[in-house]
DOKE-382562 format. One record per residue (C-alpha): x, y, z; residue number from 1. Coordinates in steps of 0.1 Angstrom, whole numbers, plus 2048, in hexadecimal, padded with zeros to 3 digits. Layout:
BEGIN
<site x="X" y="Y" z="Z" i="NUM"/>
...
//
This chain:
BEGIN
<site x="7C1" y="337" z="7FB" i="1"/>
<site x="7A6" y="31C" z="7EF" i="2"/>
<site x="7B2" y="300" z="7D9" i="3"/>
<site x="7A8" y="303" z="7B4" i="4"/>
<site x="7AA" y="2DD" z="7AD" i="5"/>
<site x="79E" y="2BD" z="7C1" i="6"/>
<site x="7BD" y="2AC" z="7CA" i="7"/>
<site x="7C4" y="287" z="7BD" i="8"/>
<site x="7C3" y="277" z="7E0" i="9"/>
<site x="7A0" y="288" z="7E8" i="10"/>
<site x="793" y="279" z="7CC" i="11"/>
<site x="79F" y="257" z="7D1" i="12"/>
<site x="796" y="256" z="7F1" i="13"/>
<site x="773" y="251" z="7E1" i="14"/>
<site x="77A" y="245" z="7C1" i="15"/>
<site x="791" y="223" z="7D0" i="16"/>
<site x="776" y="21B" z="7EC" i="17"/>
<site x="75A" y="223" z="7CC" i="18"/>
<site x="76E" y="20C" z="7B4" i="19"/>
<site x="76B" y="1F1" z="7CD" i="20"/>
<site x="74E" y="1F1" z="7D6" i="21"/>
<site x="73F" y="1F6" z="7B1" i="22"/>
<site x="750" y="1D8" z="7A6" i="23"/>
<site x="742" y="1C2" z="7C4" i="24"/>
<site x="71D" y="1C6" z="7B5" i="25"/>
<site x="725" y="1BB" z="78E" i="26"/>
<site x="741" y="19E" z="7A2" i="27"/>
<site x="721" y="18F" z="7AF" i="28"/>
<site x="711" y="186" z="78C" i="29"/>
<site x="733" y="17D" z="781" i="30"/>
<site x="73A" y="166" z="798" i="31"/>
<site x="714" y="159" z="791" i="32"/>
<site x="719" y="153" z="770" i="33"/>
<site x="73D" y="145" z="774" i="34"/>
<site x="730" y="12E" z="78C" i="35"/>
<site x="70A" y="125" z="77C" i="36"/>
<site x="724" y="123" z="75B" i="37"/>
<site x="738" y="107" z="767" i="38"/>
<site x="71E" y="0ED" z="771" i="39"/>
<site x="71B" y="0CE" z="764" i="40"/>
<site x="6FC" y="0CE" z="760" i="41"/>
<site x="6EB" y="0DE" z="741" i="42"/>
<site x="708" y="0FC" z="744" i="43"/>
<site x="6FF" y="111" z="722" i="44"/>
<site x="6DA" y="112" z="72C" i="45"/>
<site x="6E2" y="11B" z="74E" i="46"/>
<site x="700" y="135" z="747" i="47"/>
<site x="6E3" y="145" z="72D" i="48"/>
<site x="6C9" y="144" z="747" i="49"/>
<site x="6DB" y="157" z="75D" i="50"/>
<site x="6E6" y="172" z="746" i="51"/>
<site x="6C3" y="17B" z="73D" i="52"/>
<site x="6BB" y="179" z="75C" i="53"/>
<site x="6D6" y="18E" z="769" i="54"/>
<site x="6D1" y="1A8" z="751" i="55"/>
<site x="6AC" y="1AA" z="75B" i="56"/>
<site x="6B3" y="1B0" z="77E" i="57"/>
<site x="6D2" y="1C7" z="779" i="58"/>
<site x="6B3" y="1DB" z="75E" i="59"/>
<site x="69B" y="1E0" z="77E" i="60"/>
<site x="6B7" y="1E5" z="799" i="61"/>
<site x="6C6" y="202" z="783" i="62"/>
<site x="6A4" y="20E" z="77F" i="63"/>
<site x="698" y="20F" z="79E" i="64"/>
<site x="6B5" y="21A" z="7B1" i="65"/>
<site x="6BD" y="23D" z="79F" i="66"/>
<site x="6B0" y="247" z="7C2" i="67"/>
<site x="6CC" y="245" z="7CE" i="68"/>
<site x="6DE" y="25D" z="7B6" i="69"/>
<site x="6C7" y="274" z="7BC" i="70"/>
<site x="6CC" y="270" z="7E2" i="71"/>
<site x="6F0" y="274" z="7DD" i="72"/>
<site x="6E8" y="293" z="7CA" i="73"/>
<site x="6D4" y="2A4" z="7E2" i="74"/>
<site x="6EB" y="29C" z="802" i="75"/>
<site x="70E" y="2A9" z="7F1" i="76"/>
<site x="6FD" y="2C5" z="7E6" i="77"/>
<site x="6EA" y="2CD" z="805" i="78"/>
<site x="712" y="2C2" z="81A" i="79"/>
<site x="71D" y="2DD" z="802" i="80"/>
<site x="70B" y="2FC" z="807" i="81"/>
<site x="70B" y="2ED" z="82F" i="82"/>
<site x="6E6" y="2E5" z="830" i="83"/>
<site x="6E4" y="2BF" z="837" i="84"/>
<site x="6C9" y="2C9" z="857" i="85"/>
<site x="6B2" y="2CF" z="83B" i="86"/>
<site x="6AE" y="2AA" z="82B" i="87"/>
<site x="6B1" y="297" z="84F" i="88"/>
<site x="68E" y="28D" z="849" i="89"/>
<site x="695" y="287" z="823" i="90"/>
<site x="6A5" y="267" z="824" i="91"/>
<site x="68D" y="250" z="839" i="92"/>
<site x="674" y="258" z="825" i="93"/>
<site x="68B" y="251" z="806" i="94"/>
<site x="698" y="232" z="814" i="95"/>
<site x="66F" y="228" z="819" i="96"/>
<site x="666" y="232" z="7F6" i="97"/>
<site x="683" y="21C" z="7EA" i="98"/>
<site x="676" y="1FF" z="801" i="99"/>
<site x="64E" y="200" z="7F4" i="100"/>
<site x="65D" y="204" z="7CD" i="101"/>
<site x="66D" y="1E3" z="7D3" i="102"/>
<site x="655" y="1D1" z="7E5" i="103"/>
<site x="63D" y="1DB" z="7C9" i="104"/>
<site x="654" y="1D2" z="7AF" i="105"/>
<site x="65F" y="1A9" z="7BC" i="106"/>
<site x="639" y="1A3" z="7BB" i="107"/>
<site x="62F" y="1AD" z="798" i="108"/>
<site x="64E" y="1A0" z="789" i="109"/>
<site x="650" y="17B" z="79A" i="110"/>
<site x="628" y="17B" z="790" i="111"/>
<site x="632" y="180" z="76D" i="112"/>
<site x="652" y="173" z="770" i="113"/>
<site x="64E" y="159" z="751" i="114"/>
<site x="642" y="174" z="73A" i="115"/>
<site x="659" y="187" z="742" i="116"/>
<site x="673" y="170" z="736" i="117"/>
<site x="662" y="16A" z="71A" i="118"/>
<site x="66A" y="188" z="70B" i="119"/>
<site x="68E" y="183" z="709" i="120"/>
<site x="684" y="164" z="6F5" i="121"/>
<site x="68D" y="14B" z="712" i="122"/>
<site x="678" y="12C" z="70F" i="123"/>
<site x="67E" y="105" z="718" i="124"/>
<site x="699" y="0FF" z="730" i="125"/>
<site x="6A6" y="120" z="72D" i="126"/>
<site x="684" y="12F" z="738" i="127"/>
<site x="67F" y="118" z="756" i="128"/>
<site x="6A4" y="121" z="75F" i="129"/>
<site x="69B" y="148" z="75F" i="130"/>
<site x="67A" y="141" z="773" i="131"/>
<site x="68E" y="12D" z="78F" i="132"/>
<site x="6AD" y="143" z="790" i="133"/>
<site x="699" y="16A" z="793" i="134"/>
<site x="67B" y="157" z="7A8" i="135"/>
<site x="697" y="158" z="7C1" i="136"/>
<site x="6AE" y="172" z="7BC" i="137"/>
<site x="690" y="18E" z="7BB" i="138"/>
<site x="68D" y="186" z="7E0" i="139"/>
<site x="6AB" y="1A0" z="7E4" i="140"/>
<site x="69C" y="1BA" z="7D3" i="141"/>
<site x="68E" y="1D0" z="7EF" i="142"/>
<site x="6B5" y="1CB" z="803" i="143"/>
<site x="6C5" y="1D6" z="7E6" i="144"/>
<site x="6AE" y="1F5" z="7DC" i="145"/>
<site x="6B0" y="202" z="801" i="146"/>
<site x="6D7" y="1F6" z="806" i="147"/>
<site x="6DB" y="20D" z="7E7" i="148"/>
<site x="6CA" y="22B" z="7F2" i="149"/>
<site x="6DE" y="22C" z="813" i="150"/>
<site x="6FD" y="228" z="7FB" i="151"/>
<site x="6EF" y="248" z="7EA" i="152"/>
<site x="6EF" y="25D" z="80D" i="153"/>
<site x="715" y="24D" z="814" i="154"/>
<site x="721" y="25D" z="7F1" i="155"/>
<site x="70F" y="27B" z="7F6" i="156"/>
<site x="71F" y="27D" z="817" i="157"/>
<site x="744" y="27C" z="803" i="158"/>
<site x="747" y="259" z="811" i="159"/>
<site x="74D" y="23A" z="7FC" i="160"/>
<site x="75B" y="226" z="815" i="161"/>
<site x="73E" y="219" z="822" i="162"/>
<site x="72C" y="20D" z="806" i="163"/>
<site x="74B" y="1FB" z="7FC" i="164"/>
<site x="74F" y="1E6" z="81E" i="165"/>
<site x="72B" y="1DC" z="815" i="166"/>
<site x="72E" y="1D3" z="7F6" i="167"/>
<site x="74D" y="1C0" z="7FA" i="168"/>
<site x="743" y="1AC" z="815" i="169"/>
<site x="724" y="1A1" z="800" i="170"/>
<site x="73A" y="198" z="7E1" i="171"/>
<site x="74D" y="185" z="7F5" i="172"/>
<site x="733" y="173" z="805" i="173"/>
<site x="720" y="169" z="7E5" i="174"/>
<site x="73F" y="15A" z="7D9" i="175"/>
<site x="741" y="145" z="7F5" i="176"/>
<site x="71E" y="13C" z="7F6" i="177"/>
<site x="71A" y="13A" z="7CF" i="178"/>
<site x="739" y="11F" z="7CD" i="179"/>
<site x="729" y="109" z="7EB" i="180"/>
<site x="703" y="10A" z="7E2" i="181"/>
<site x="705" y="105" z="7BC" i="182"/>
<site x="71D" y="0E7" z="7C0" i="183"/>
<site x="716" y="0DD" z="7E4" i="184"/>
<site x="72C" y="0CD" z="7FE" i="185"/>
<site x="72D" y="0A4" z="7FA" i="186"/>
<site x="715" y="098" z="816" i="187"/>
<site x="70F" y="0B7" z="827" i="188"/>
<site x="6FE" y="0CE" z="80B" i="189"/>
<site x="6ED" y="0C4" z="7EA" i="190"/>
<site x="6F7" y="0D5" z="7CC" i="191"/>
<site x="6D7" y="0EC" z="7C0" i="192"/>
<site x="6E8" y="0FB" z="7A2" i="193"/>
<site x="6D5" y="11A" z="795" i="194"/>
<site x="6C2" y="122" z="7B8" i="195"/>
<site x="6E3" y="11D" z="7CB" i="196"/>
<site x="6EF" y="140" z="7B9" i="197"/>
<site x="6CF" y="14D" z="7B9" i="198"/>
<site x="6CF" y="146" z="7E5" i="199"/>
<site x="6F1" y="155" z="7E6" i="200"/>
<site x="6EA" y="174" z="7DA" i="201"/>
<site x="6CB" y="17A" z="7EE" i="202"/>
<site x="6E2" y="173" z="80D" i="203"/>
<site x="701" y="18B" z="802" i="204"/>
<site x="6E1" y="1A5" z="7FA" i="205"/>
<site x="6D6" y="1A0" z="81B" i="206"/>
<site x="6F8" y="1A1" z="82A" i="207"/>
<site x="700" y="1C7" z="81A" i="208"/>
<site x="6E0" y="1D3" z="823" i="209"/>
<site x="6EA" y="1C7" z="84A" i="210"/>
<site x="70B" y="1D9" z="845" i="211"/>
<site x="6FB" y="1F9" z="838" i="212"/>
<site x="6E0" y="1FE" z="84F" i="213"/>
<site x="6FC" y="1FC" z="86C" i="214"/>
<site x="712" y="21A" z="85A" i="215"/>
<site x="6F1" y="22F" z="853" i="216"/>
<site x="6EB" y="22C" z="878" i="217"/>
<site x="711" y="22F" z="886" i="218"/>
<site x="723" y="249" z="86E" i="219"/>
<site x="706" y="260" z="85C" i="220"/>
<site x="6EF" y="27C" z="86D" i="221"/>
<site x="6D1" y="26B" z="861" i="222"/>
<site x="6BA" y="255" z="86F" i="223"/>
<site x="699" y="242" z="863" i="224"/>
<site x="681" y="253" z="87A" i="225"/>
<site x="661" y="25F" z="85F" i="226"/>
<site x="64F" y="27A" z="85D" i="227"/>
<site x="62E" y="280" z="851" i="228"/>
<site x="636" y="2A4" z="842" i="229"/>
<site x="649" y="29C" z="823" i="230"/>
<site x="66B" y="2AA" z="821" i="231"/>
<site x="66A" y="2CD" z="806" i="232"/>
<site x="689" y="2BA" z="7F6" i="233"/>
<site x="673" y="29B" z="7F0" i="234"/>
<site x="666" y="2A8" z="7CD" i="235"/>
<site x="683" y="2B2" z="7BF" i="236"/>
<site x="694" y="28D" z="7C9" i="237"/>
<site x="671" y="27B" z="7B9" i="238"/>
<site x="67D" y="292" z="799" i="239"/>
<site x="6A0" y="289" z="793" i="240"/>
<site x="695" y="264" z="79C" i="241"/>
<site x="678" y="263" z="780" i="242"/>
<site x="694" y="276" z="765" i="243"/>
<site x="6A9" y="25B" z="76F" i="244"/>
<site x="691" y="23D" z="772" i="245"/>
<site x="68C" y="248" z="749" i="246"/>
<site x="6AD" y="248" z="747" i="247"/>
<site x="6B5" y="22A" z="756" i="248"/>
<site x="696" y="217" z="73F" i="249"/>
<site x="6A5" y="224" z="71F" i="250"/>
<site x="6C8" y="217" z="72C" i="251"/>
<site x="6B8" y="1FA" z="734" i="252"/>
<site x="6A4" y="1F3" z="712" i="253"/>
<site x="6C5" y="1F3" z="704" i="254"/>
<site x="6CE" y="1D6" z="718" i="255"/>
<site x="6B5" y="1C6" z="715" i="256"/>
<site x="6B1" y="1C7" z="6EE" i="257"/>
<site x="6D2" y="1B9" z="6EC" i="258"/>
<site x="6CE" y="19A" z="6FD" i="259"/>
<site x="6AF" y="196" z="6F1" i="260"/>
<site x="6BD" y="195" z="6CE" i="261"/>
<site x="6D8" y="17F" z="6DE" i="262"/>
<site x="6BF" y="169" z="6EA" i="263"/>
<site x="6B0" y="162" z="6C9" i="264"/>
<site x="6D0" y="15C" z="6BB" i="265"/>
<site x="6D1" y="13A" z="6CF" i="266"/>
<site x="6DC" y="12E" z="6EF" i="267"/>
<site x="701" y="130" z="6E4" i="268"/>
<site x="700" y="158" z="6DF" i="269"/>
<site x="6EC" y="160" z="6FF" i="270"/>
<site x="706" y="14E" z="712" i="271"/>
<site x="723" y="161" z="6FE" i="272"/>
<site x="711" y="181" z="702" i="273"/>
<site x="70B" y="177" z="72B" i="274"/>
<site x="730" y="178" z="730" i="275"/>
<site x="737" y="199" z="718" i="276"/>
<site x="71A" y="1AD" z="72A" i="277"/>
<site x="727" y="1A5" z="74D" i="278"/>
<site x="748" y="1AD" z="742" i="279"/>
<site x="73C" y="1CC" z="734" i="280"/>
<site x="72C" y="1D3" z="756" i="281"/>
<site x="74A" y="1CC" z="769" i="282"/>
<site x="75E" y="1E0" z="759" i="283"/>
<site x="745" y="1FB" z="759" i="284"/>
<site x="740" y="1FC" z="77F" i="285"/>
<site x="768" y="1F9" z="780" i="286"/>
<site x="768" y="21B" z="772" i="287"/>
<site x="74D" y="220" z="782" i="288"/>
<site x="760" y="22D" z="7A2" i="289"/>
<site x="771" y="24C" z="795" i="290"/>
<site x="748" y="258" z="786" i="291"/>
<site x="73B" y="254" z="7AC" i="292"/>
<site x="757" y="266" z="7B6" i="293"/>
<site x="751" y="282" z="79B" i="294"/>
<site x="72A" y="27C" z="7A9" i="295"/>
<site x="731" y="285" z="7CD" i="296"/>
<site x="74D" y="2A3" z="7C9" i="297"/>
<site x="73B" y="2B3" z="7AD" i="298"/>
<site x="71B" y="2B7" z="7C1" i="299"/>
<site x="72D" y="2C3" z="7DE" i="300"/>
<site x="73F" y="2DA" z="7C9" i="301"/>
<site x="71E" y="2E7" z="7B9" i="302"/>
<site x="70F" y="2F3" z="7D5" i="303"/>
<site x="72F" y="308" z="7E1" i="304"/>
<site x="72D" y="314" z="7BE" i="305"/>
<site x="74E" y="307" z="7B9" i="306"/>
<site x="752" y="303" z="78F" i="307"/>
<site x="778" y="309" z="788" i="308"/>
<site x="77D" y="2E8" z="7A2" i="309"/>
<site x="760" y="2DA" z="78E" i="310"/>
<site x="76E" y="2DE" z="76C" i="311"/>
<site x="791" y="2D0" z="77D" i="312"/>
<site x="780" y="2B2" z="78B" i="313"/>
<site x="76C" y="2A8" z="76B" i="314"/>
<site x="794" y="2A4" z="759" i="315"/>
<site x="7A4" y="296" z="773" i="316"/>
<site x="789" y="278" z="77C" i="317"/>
<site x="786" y="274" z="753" i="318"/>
<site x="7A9" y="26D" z="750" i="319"/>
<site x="7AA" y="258" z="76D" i="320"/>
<site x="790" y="246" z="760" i="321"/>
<site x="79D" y="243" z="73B" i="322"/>
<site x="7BF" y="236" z="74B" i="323"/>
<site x="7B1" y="218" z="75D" i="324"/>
<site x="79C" y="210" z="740" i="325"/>
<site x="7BB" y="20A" z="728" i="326"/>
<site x="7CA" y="1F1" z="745" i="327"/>
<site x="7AC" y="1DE" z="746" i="328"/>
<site x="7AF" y="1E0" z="71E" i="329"/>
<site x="7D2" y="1D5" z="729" i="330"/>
<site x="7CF" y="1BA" z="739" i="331"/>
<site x="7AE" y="1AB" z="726" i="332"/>
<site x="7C3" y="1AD" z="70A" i="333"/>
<site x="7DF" y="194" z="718" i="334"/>
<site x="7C4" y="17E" z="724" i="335"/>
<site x="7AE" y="17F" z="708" i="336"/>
<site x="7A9" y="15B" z="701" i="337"/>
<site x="7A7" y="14D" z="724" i="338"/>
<site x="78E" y="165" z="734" i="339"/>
<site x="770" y="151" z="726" i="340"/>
<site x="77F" y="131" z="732" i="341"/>
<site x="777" y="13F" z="758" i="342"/>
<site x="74C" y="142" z="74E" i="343"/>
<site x="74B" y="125" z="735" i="344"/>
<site x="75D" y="10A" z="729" i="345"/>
<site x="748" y="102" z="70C" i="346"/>
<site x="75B" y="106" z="6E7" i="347"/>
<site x="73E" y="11A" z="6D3" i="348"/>
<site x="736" y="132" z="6F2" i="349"/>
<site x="75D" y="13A" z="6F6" i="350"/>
<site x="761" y="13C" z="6D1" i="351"/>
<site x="73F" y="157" z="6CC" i="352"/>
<site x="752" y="169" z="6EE" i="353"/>
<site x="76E" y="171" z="6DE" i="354"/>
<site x="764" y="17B" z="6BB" i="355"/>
<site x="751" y="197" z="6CE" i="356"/>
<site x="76B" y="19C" z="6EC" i="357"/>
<site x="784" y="1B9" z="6DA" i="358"/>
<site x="762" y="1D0" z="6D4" i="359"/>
<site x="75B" y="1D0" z="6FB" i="360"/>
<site x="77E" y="1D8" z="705" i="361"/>
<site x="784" y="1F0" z="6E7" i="362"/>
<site x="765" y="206" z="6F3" i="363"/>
<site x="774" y="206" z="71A" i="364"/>
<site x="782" y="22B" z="716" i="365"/>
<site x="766" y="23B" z="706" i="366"/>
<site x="74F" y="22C" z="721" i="367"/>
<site x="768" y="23C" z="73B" i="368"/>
<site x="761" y="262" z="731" i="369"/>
<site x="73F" y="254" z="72C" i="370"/>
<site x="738" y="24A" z="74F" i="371"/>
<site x="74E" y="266" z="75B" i="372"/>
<site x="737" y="27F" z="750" i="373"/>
<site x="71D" y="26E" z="758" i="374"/>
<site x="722" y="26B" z="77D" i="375"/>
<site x="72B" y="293" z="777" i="376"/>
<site x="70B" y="299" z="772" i="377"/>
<site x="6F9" y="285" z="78B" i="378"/>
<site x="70B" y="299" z="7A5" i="379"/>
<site x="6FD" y="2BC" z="796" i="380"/>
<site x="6DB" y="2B1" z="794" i="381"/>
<site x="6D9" y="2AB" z="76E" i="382"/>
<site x="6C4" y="28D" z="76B" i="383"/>
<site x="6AC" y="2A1" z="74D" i="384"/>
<site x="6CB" y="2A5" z="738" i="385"/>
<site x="6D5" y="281" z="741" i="386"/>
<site x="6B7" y="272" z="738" i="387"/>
<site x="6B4" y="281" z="716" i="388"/>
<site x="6D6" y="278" z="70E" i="389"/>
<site x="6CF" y="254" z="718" i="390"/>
<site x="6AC" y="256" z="708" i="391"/>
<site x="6C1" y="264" z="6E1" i="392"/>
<site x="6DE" y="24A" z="6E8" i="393"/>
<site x="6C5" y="22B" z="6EB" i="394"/>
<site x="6AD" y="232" z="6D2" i="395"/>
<site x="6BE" y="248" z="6B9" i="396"/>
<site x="6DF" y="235" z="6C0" i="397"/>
<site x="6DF" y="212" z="6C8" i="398"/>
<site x="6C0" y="209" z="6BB" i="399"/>
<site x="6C7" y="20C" z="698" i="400"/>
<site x="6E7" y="203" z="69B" i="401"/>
<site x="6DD" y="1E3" z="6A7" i="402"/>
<site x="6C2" y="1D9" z="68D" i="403"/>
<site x="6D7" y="1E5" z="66F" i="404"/>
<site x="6F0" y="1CF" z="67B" i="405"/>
<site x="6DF" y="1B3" z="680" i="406"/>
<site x="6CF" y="1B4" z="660" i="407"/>
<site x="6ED" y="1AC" z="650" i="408"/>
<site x="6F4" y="18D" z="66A" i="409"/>
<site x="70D" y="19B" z="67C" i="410"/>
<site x="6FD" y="18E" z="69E" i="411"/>
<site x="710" y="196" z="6BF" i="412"/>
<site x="72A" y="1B0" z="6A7" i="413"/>
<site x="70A" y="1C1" z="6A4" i="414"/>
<site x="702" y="1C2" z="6C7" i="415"/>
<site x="723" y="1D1" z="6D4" i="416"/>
<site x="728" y="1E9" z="6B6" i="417"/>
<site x="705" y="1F7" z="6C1" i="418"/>
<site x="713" y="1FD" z="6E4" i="419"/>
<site x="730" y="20B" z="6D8" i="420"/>
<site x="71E" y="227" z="6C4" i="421"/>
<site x="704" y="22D" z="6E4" i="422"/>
<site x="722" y="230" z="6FA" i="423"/>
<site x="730" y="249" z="6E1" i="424"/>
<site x="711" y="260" z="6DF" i="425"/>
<site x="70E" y="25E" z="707" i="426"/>
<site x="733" y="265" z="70B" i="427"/>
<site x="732" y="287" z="6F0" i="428"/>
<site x="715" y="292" z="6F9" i="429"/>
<site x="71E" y="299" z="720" i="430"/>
<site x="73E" y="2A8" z="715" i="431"/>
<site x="732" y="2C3" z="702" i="432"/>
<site x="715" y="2CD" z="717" i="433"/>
<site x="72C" y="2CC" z="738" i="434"/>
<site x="743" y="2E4" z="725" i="435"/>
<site x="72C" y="2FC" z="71A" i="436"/>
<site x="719" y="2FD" z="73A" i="437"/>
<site x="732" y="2FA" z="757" i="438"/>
<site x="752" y="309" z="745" i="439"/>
<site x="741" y="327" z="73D" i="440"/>
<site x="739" y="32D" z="75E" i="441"/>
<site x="75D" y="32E" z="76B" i="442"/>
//
């Protein structure tokens, strides 16, 4: 008799291994800004620098990389219904669309790399900062697009594993890197502050992409041999890509809005808002891990037309999920006032930090079922509904939220109750439409 429900330990085995590894990307700008936020030299204009910054490059990264949900997509569902012959010649020519996108993408933005920060209202010091810092760091844009395409075919295989050795290793790395190159080694290396993190990065990027290359070769069926004749399931992975690259923009805008508003705040409350966003993040990918393992099953279990185990799974990774956001509320909550010490040590930056803190973690379980369902429906191919959603929470959500607000000063509160309300209207909205869709199909 078939099993009606995904056990816990199956979905484990890729949510732990997921977790992991989703926390080793955001550790990377954390430890950045930890670092970059602890010089002596000019720290508040460095530690804002790299927050704008950072958010920039996490805005094109999550753009551009929605290939490899789609990717992930494709193989589970193809691994379901037994059918992976069919996409062999898929993924090269994936991985190679992946690798021009980013090639394209580093040279218009480091050509217009000073207007571009310009719009988040970064000028002086701050500006020149920016400029150094992403001149650099956009050098690992085409390891990171391609690493995370081959990280899509790993999930889609029902391996998380993999990606999380990778990712690991490349946190750790940039930690060790980051430490010695921003504050350099007395007499052996000179401190180059900003660049130093910037250089790390590129090297742990470099480093994963090493490490992924020699799983995709060693453990999956695939190989990069291309063909001329395009793959049939090519134009269905180019759709849910461009529904997710509008998805991933509007997400993005969000972002973006906010610390441009932060930005014009002052120095002080881009730096506060630095540490909050990558927080945010971090937790976000933390959760992260149970929604690529809700990404990967649920796939797999659409094509075997499996929706009583699909129903299951969506209740069972949500309350997973909700669970290890309330002991990361937990413990935040005992630590409340020291955290900010670890990115900063300046007095108004700590003090603006923690008058906004409590929003961020009192938000963490609605962005749990958020993400959940989210991840859901990345596995079934619903990037349409996705992007609507994302397009409604940004526009009919956050942004007003935001500039209402503002208007009456309330500066970073206004920021972080406008998440709160687009993470509610993401969160609801998948909900009801999984329910009447899949449930009703049991």
């Amino acid at each position: 008799m078939e099993k009606t429900k995904i056990s816990f330990k199956e979905i484990n085995k890729l949510a732990i291994p997921a977790i992991i590894a989703g926390i080793a990307e955001p550790l990377i700008s954390l430890t950045d800004i930890a670092v970059i936020g602890n010089v002596k030299e000019n720290p508040v204009e460095a530690l804002a620098a790299a927050g704008i910054v950072g958010s920039f490059l996490s805005a094109i990264i999550w753009i551009v990389a929605q290939t490899k949900t789609a990717i992930s997509a494709i193989v589970s569902q193809h691994l379901g219904s037994n059918r992976i012959n069919a996409i062999k010649t898929l993924i090269p020519q994936a991985l190679a669309f992946n690798l021009i996108l980013s090639i394209i993408i580093y040279i218009s933005t480091t050509i217009l790399v000073e207007e571009i920060f310009q719009l988040y209202n970064a000028e002086g010091l701050l500006l020149e900062y920016a400029k150094d810092y992403y001149t650099i760091r956009a050098i690992g844009y085409p390891l990171t697009l391609v690493t995370f395409a081959i990280f899509g075919v790993f999930r889609g295989l029902q391996n998380t594993l993999w990606a999380m050795k990778c990712s690991l290793t490349g946190a750790l790395v940039n930690v060790v890197l980051d430490i010695i190159l921003v504050y350099g080694i007395d007499g052996i290396i000179p401190a180059m502050h900003m660049k130093g993190a910037a250089y790390a990065s590129v090297v742990a990027q470099l480093v994963m992409f090493g490490m992924a290359l020699y799983f995709f070769f060693t453990k999956t069926p695939f190989g990069l041999s291309l063909r001329f004749k395009v793959n049939p399931q090519m134009k269905r992975l180019l759709g849910l890509s461009l529904n997710l690259f509008v998805r991933a923009t509007s997400l993005n805008f969000a972002i973006y809005l906010a610390n441009a508003y932060a930005t014009g705040y002052g120095e002080t409350y881009i730096a506060a808002q630095s540490i909050l966003m990558n927080i945010w993040l971090f937790f976000s990918f933390f959760v992260d891990g149970y929604a690529s393992a809700g990404n990967a099953i649920s796939g797999k279990l659409l094509g075997g037309k499996q929706y009583k185990k699909l129903w299951l799974l969506s209740i069972d990774i949500s309350k997973y999920a909700i669970i290890i956001s309330l002991i990361l509320m937990g413990i935040c909550a005992i630590f409340y006032n020291q955290i900010g010490l670890l990115f900063n040590k300046e007095e108004t930056v700590l003090v603006l930090f923690s008058s906004a803190f409590w929003i961020v973690l009192l938000m963490q379980p609605v962005n749990a079922i958020a993400f959940m369902f989210d991840g859901i429906f990345k596995g079934l191919g619903e990037a349409a509904y996705l992007r609507n959603v994302l397009l409604a929470a940004t526009f009919l959500g956050f942004t007003p939220t935001l500039l209402l607000f503002d208007s009456i000063g309330w500066k970073l509160h206004a920021i972080w109750i406008a998440f709160f309300v687009w993470m509610l209207i993401r969160g609801i909205s998948l909900v009801i439409k999984f329910k009447r869709k899949y449930v009703n199909a049991i």
